[in-house]
N, C-alpha and C positions, 0 to 999 in steps of 0.2 A: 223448687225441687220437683221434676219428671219423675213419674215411675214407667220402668220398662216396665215392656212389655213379658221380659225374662221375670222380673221382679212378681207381678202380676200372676203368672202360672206357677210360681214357688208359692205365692200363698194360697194360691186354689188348690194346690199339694197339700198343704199345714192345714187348710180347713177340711180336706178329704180324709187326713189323717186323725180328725179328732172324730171325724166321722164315724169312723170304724173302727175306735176305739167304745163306742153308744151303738151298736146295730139296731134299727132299727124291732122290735117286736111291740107282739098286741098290750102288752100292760109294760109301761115303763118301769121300773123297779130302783133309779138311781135318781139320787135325787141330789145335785147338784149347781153350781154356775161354771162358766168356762171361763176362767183366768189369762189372759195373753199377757204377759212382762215382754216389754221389748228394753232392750238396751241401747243407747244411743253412741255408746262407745263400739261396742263388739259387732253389734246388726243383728244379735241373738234374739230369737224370736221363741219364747216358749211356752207351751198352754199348759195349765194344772188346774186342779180341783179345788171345791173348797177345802181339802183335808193338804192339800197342798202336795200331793200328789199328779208328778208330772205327766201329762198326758203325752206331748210329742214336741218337737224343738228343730228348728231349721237358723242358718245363717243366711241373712241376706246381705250379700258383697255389696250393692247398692247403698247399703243405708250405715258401714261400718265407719265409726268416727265423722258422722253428718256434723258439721257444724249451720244445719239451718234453724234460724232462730223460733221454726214454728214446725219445727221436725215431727211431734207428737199430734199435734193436730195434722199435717200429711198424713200423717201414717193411721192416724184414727178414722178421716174421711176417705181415704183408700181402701180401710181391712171394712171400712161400712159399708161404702159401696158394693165391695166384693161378697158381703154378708147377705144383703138384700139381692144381688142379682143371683145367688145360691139359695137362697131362702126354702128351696123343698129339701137342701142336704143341712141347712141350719136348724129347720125346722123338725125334722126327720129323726133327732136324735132319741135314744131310749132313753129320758130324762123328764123325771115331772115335770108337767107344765105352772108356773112359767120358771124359764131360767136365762141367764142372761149369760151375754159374751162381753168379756168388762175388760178396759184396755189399762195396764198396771206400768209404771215404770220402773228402774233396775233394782228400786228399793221397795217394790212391793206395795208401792201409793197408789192408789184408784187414781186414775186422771179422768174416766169418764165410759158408763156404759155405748156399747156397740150398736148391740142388738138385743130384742128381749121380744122372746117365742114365746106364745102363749095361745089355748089352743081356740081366743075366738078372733084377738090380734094381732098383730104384729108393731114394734116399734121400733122403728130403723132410726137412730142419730141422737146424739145428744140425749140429756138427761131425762128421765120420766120428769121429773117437777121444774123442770126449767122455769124461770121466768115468776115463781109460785108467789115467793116475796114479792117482788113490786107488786103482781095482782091484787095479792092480799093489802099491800100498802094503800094503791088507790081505792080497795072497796071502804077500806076503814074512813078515810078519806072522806069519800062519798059518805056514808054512811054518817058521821058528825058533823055532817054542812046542816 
């Protein structure tokens, strides 16, 4: 599955709009994460708080009734990409640090954080503890040889 280029500037729309929802100022005072639910049937694209309070909602004609069997990962490695090449408007928000853009699907399930701003790194993709288990498996591993 391609993403236009139309596709593309709708969600640097959606991420401008959660923007300016957080302005930025000198002490952050909102202390949240950014929720995106996408739906695979509708193309409904919408951010909320942790109070589950909606922040801002767009339809992408693109992605309405996708049947591609790895839609969720498109569309996670797409809004990443486009998160990191934004990174001074991701990062920008008036929100304690850290706080994360977490990508949900129509029932409201975590399928996998975005991004996570924090004010000495940054972490573009995939999970903070990926990979954690095996590690831990081979050190124990190691460990009792």
């Amino acid at each position: 599955m391609n993403v236009s280029d139309a596709t593309i500037a709708q969600l640097e729309r959606f991420i401008k709009k959660i923007a300016q929802k957080f302005p930025s100022s000198e002490e952050p005072v909102t202390m949240t994460d950014i929720h995106i639910m996408l739906s695979q049937d509708t193309g409904e694209l919408m951010a909320f708080d942790d109070n589950d309070k909606e922040i801002t909602r767009c339809v992408v004609d693109e992605w309405i009734n996708s049947s591609a069997p790895d839609f969720y990962d498109i569309v996670a490695g797409t809004v990443r990409d486009l998160l990191a090449r934004m990174h001074e408007v991701a990062d920008g928000l008036c929100i304690l640090k850290p706080y994360s853009f977490i990508l949900e699907n129509d029932e409201r399930e975590h399928l996998c954080e975005l991004y996570i701003a924090d004010s000495d790194i940054r972490i573009i993709g995939g999970d903070l503890m990926n990979g954690l288990d095996e590690d831990l498996d081979k050190f124990l591993a190691d460990l009792f040889k």
